[in-house]
N, C-alpha and C positions, 0 to 999 in steps of 0.2 A: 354627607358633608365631610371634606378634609379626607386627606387617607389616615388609618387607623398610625394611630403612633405606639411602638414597641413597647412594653413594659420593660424594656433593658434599659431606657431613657430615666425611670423614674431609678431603680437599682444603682445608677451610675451617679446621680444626682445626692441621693442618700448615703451611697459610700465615700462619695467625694465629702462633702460634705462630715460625717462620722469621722474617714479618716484623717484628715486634715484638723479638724477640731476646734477651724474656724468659724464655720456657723452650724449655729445650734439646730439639732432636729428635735422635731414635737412629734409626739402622739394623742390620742385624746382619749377621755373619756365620755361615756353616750350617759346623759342626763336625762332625755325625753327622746322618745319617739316617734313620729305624727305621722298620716296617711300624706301621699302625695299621689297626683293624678298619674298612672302608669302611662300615660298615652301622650304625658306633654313633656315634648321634647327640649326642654328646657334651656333656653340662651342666656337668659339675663335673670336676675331674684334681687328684691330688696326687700327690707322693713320698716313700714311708714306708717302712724298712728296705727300701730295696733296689728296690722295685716301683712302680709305678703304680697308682694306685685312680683310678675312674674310674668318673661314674653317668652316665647316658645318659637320654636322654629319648622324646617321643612314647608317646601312654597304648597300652596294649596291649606297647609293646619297650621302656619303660625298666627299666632294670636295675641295677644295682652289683658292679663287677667289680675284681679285681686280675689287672694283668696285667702279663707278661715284659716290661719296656725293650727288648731286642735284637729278638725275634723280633714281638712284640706278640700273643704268644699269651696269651688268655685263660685264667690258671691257675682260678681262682674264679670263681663268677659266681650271684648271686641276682637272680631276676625280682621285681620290683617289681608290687602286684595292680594289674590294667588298669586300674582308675577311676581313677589317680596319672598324671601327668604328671612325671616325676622331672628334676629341676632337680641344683643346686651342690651340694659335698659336703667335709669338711675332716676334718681327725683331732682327737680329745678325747683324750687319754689313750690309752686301749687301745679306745677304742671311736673310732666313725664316723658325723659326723651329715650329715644328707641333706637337701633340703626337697624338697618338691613346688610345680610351678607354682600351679594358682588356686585350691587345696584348702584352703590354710590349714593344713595337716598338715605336721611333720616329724618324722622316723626317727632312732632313735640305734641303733645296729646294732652287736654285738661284733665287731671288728678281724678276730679269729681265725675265728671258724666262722661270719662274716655273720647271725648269729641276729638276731631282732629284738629286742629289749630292755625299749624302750620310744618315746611315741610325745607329741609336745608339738604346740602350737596357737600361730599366729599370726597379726597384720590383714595385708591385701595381698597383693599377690603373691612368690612366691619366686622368685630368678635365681637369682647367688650366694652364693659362702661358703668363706671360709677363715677361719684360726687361728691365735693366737702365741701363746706358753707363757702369756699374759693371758686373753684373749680371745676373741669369733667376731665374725667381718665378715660382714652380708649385702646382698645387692645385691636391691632389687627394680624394676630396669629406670628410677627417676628418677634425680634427681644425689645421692639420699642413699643412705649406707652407714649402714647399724644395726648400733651396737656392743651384743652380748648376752652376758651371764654363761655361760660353758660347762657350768655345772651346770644351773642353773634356764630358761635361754634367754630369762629377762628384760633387754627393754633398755633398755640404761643412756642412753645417748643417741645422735643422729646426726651422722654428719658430713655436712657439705653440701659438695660436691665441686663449686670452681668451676677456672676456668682462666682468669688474668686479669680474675677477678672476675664472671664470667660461669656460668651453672651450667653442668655435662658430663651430662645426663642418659642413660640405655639402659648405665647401666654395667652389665655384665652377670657372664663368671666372675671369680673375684678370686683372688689367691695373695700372700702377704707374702712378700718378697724383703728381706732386707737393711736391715729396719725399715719400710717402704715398702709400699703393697698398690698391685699391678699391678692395674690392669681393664681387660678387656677392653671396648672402645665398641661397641656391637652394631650388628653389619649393615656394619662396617669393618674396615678391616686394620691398624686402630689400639691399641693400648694407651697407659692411663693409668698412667704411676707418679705417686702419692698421696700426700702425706703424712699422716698419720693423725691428726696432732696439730690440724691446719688444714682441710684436706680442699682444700689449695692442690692443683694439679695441677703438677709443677716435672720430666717432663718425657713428653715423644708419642715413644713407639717405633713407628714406621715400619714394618710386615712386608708392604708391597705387594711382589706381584713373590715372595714366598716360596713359593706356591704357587696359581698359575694357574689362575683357573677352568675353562680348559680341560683341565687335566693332575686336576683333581678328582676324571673319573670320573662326575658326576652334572651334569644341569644344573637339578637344587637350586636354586632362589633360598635354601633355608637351608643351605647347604654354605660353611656361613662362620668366620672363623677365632672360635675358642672353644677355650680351654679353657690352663692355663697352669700347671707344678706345677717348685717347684724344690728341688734336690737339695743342702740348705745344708751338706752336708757336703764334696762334692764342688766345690761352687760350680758347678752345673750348670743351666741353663736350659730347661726343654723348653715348646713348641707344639703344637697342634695346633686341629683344627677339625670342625666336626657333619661329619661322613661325608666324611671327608680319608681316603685311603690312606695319608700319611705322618702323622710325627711326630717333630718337629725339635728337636736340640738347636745353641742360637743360644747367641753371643756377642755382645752389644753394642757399637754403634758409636756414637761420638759425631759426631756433622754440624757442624764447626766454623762459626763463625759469619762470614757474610762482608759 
């Protein structure tokens, strides 16, 4: 999926940013730990009553799953039909919508029994996609984020996601934290916190060093970090990445300025 993107991408991102000393970079600290499935390719992750939801990609094993926080057992789980590439995914209500990468196809799937529902259309490609009690955010891999009606999946318009006025393209999964949509920068150990109003980027969290290409398991060139769901009741952060064994729950560090 996608070509591998340079780790000089992420380097150039954090130095601009450092140097400049206009937006802030984060680091974190690891609170908790938890298994994750090493084999699910991970495209989309949220946190809903309790659980993890979670769609996975590659045509033939993408899937849609809810699964245990502690153990990272897979309590639920629907196959996705092989011709889909299954991408990002966020909660509507009671129900769960999905896209697929270059289909043009997205899912809205019942919460409860994974049933299918119903089934919508749209141009380009799909990455991401989260939700706030407004709205849906999707990503498809440039610096825009498409805001869409959660009913109808018409969109209303784009943000154009720069950083110093520069665009941030390959934003990939997305999660709202705290009025804020996190993105992940593809092919890096980067995240974007966003503002949504601007599509200013105001600040790069840092997760080099979180989990080691070599402790991955695979040597994947897409065993990269992806995927990002948080727990706004708890104020809880979680991580992970396409066929990571773990899945992290961080606290954020701020990198004072020097």
């Amino acid at each position: 999926m996608k070509k591998f993107a340079s780790l000089a991408l992420a380097f150039s991102l954090i130095a601009a940013g450092t140097a400049q000393a206009a937006i802030p970079v984060y680091r974190y600290m690891v609170k908790n730990t938890y298994p994750h499935d090493p084999q699910a390719f991970t495209q989309g992750l949220f946190f809903k009553d309790g659980y993890l939801y979670e769609t996975t990609g590659l045509q033939g094993r993408s899937s849609l799953r809810k699964v245990e926080l502690t153990t990272g057992k897979v309590l639920q789980k629907k196959d996705i039909a092989s011709e889909f590439f299954g991408e990002g995914s966020a909660p509507v209500g009671n129900e769960i919508v999905g896209l697929t990468w270059t289909s043009h196809v997205g899912f809205v799937y019942d919460q409860k029994s994974f049933a299918l529902k119903r089934r919508f259309n749209y141009q380009g490609e799909g990455w991401g996609l989260a939700s706030d009690a407004q709205q849906l955010y999707m990503s498809d891999g440039s610096n825009a984020i498409r805001v869409l009606d959660p009913k109808t999946f018409d969109e209303k318009r784009r943000i154009q996601v720069t950083a110093d006025g520069k665009p941030i393209d390959r934003l990939n999964e997305l999660e709202v934290v705290d009025g804020q949509i996190f993105a992940n920068v593809w092919g890096t150990d980067i995240i974007a916190r966003i503002d949504p109003a601007n599509g200013n980027v105001v600040g790069w969290i840092d997760l080099s060093g979180l989990l080691p290409p070599a402790q991955r398991g695979t040597d994947s060139v897409d065993a990269v970090l992806n995927g990002i769901a948080f727990d706004s009741k708890h104020h809880r952060l979680f991580v992970t990445g396409k066929l990571w064994p773990k899945l992290f729950e961080i606290e954020l560090v701020k990198l004072e300025n020097r």
